[in-house]
C-alpha positions in Angstrom: 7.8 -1.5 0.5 5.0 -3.7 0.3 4.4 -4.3 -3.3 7.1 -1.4 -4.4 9.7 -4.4 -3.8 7.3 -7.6 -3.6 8.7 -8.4 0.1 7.2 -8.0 3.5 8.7 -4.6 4.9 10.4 -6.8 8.0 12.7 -8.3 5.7 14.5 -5.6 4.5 14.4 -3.4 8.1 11.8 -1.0 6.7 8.8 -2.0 9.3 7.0 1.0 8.8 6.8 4.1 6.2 9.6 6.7 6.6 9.4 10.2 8.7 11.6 13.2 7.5 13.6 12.7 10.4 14.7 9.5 9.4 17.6 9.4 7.7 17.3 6.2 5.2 15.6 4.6 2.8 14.6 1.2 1.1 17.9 -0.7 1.0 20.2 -0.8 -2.0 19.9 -4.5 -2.8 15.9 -4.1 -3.0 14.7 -4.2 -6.2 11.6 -2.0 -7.2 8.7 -2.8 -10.0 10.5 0.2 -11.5 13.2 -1.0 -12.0 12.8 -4.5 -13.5 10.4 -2.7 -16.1 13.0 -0.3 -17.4 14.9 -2.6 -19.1 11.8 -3.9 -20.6 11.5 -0.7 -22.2 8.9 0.8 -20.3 8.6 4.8 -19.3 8.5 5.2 -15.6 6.5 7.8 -13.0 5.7 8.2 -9.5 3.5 10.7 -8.4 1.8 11.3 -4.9 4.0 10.3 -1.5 6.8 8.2 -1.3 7.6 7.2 2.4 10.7 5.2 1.7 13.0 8.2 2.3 13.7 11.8 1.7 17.3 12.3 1.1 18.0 12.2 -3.2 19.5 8.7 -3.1 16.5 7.3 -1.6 14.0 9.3 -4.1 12.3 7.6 -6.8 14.3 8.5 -9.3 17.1 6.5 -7.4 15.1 3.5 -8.2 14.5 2.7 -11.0 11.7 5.9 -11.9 12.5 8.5 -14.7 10.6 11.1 -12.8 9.0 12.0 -9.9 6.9 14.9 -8.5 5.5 15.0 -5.0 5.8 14.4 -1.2 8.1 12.4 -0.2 6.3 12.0 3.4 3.0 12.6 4.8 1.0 15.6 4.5 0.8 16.2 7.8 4.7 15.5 9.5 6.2 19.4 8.8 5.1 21.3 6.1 4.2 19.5 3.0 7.5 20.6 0.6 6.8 19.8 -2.9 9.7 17.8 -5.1 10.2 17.7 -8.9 12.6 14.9 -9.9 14.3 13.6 -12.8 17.7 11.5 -12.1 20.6 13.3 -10.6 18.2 16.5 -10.3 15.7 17.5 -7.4 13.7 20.5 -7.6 11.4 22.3 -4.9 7.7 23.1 -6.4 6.7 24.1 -3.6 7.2 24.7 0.5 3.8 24.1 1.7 1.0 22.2 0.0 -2.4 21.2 0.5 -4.6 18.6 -0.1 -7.1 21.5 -1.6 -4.2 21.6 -4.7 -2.6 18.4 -3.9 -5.0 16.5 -5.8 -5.4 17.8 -8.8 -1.9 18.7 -9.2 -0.9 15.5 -9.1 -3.6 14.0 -11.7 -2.4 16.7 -14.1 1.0 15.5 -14.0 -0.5 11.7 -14.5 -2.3 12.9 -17.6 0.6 14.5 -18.8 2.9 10.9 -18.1 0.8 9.2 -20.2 -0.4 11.9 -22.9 3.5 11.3 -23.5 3.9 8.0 -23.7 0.3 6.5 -25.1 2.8 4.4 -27.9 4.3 2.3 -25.5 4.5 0.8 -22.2 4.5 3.2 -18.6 4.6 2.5 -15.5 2.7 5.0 -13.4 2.7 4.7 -9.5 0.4 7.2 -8.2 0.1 7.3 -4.5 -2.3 10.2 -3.6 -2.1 12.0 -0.5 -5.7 12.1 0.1 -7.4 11.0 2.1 -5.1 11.2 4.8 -5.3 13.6 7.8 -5.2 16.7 7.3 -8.6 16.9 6.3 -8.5 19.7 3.5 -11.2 20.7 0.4 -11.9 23.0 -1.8 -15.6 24.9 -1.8 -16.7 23.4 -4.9 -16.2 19.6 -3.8 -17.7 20.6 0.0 -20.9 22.0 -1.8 -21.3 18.5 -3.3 -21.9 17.2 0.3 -23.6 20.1 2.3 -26.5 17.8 3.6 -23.3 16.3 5.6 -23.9 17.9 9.0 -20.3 16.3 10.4 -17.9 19.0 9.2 -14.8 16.0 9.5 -17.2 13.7 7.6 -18.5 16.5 4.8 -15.0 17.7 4.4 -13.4 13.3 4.3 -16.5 12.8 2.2 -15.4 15.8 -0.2 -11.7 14.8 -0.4 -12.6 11.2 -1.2 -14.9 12.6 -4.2 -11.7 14.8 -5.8 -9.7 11.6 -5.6 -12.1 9.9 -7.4 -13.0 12.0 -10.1 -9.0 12.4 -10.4 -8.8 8.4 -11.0 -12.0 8.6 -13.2 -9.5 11.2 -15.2 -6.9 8.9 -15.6 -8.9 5.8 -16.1 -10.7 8.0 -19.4 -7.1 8.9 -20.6 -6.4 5.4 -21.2 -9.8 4.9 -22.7 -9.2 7.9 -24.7 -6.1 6.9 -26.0 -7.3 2.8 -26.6 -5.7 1.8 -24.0 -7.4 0.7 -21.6 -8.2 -2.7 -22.5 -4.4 -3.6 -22.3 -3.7 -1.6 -19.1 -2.9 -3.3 -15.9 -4.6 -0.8 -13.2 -4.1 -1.5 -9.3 -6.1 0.1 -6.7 -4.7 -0.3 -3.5 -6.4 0.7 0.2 -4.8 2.7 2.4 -5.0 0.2 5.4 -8.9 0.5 6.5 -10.7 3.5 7.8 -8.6 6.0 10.2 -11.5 6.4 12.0 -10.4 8.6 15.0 -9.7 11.4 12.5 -12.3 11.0 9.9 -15.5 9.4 11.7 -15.2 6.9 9.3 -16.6 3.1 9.9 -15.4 -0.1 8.6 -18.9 -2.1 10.2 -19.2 -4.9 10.3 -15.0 -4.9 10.7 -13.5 -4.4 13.6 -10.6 -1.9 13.9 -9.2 0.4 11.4 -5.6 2.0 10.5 -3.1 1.2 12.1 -4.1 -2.4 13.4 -3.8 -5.8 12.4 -7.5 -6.5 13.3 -9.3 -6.5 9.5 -11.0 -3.3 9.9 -6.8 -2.3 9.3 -6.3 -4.9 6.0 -9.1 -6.6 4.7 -9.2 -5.3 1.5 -5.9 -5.1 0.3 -6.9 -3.8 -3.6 -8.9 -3.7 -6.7 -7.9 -5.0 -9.9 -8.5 -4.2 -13.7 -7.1 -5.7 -16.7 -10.1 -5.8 -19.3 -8.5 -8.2 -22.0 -6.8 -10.8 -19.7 -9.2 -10.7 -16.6 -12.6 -11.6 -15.7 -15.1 -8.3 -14.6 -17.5 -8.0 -11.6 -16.0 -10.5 -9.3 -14.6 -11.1 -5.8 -11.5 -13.2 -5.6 -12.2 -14.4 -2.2 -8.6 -16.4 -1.2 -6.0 -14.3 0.6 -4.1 -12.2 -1.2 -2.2 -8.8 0.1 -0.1 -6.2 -1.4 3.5 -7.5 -2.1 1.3 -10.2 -4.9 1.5 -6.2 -7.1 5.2 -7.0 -7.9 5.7 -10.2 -9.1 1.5 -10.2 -11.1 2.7 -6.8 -12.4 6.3 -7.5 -14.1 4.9 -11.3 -15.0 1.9 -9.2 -17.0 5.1 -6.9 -18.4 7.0 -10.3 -19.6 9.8 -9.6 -17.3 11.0 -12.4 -14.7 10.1 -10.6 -10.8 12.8 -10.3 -8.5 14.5 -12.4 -6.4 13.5 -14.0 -2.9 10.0 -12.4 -2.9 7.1 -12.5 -0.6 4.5 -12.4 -2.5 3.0 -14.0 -6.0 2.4 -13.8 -9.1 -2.0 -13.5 -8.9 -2.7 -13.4 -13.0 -2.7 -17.6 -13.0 -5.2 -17.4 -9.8 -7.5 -14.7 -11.4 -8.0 -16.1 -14.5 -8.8 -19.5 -12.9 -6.0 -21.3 -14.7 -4.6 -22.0 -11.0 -7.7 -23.0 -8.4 -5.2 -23.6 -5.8 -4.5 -20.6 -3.2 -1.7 -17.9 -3.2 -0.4 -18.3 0.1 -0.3 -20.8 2.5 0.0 -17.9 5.2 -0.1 -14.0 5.1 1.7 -12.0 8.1 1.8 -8.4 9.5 3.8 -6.8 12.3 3.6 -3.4 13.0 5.5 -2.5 16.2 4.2 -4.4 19.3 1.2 -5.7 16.7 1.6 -8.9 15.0 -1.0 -11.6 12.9 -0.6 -14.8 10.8 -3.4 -15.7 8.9 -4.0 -19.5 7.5 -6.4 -20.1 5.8 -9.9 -18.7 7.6 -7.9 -18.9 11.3 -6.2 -15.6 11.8 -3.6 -15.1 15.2 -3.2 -11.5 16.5 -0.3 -10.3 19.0 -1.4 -7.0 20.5 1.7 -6.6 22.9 3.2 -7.8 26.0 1.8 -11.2 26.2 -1.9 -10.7 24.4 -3.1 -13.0 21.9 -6.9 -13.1 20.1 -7.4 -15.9 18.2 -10.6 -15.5 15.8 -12.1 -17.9 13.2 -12.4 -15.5 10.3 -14.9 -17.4 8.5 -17.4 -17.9 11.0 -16.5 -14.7 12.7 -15.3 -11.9 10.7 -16.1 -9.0 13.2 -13.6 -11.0 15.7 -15.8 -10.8 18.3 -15.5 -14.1 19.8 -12.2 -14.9 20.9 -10.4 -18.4 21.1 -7.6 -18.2 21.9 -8.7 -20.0 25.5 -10.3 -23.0 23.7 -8.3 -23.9 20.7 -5.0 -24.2 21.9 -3.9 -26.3 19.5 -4.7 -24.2 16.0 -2.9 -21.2 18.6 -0.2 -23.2 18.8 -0.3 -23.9 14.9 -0.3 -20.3 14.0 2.3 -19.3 16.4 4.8 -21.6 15.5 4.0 -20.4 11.6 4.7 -16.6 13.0 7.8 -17.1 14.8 9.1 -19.3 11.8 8.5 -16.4 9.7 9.4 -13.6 12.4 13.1 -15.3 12.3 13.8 -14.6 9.4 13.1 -10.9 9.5 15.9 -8.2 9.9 16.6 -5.5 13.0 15.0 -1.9 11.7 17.4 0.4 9.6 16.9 3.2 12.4 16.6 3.3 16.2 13.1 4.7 16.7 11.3 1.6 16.1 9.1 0.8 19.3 10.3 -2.7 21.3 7.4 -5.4 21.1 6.9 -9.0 20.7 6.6 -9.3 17.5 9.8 -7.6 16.8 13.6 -9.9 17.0 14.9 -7.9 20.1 19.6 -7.2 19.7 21.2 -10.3 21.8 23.3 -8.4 24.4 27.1 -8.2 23.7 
């Protein structure tokens, strides 16, 4: 939901990716990247996972995509089931998938996207499954790391080297094709390092995925656009992942949706605009909460816990001050709950009770 419709997930009662038992999806009156490029006359795929609902009318050929093929879910919620889908059809591939075939399944249907439509303008969306739990990889890529004693570490390591040679696959098809130099390419993170599954590390970070500490979001993507923006450097203002929308359909010529979150980045990255993005970037997840202004950050962890952390003097949050600066804590926290008002109840029931979520007034 995050760049997919350019607002923060909150404020449309999608707070966190959708299970296969859930029965909905992103709301009607969202509008995808998808679908403000189609009129533009642009070809549309999305391959990988989905998480914004299972059922047809929540698929991604509901919104605004031509065709589809993948996971609708996580790998690892029931069996990994397959989908193939064009609008108004939906066909099972396959009941039960791997991350061993995942992979390069789904960069052989990429190729294929844009082998089709090199003369004019795609959209591809390609959300991989790796490197998410479970941790699954063919022989040939675990040979490549055998000097790995860790078997969860060989075996993350091996997965993260098939989903790179699978984007180094893509990235030479638009080479191949001379198209690179006009192609808009996002890499986005998968929320830090899920570190109690893989052994991975985010040092000197603290945290990982799943938390709003910046081991969790820290890096929120890469960017490449070789004839509009500079190479080989580090934008270092606060940016986060509903900017993709709005930057994406401005670079298409189309006019971003309505009542967005985020911002349009291509002024900021090519330096015409020294000013900064956002005046404040905000998370909640659950009982977890942050606001962010500038170098202060403000974290909610639940019942009545607040850390307070100076991100530029401090970015391992080690040194907590929420005790001594109670003004900037009262600063941020009247920023969050200004912007926590103006969020929406969640679409389903399941979603766990915490601060930093707008609790029903009784009847």
């Amino acid at each position: 939901t995050l760049f997919r419709s350019g607002r923060y997930p909150t404020r449309v009662g999608v707070p966190r990716v959708l299970f296969p038992q859930d029965q909905v999806g992103l709301p009607d009156g969202e509008v995808t990247i998808a679908q403000l490029l189609k009129p533009l006359g642009y070809k549309t795929m999305c391959v990988g996972k989905w998480h914004l609902g299972h059922l047809p009318k929540y698929l991604p050929t509901a919104r605004g995509f031509d065709e589809y093929y993948g996971i609708p879910y996580s790998n690892d919620m029931i069996p990994p089931v397959v989908l193939h889908a064009t609008p108004g059809k939906v066909e099972t591939v396959e009941e039960r998938a791997t991350l061993e075939t995942l992979t390069p399944r789904y960069t052989e249907q990429a190729l294929k996207f844009i082998e089709a439509n090199k003369g004019g303008p795609f959209f591809l969306y390609m959300p991989f499954n790796a490197v998410h739990a479970p941790l699954e990889a063919t022989q040939r890529y675990q040979d490549r790391f055998a000097t790995i004693s860790d078997t969860k570490r060989r075996t993350y390591a091996s997965m993260m080297s098939a989903m790179d040679e699978a984007i180094g696959k893509i990235l030479n098809k638009l080479r191949e094709h001379k198209i690179e130099e006009d192609s808009l390419v996002f890499f986005v993170a998968d929320n830090g390092g899920p570190t109690a599954q893989t052994t991975s590390s985010n040092v000197p970070l603290r945290g990982f995925k799943g938390q709003v500490y910046e081991g969790g979001i820290h890096i929120p993507f890469l960017v490449q656009w070789k004839r509009r923006l500079p190479k080989g450097i580090v934008y270092d203002k606060p940016v986060i992942a509903i900017d993709i929308h709005p930057t994406a359909v401005s670079a298409a010529g189309g006019v971003p949706g309505a009542n967005l979150d985020g911002v349009n980045l291509l002024p900021f990255l090519t330096g015409q605009n020294k000013g900064t993005p956002h005046e404040a970037l905000f998370w909640r997840f659950g009982p977890q909460w942050a606001v962010r202004k500038g170098d202060w950050k403000l974290l909610g962890l639940g019942q009545s816990a607040v850390e307070l952390y100076n991100l530029g003097a401090d970015l391992s949050e080690k040194n907590n001050l929420a005790a001594s600066d109670t003004a900037k804590l009262k600063e941020l926290q009247a920023a969050y709950d200004a912007w926590n008002a103006k969020n929406v109840a969640p679409k389903w029931r399941t979603e766990r009770q915490g601060r930093g979520q707008k609790k029903k007034k009784k009847a």
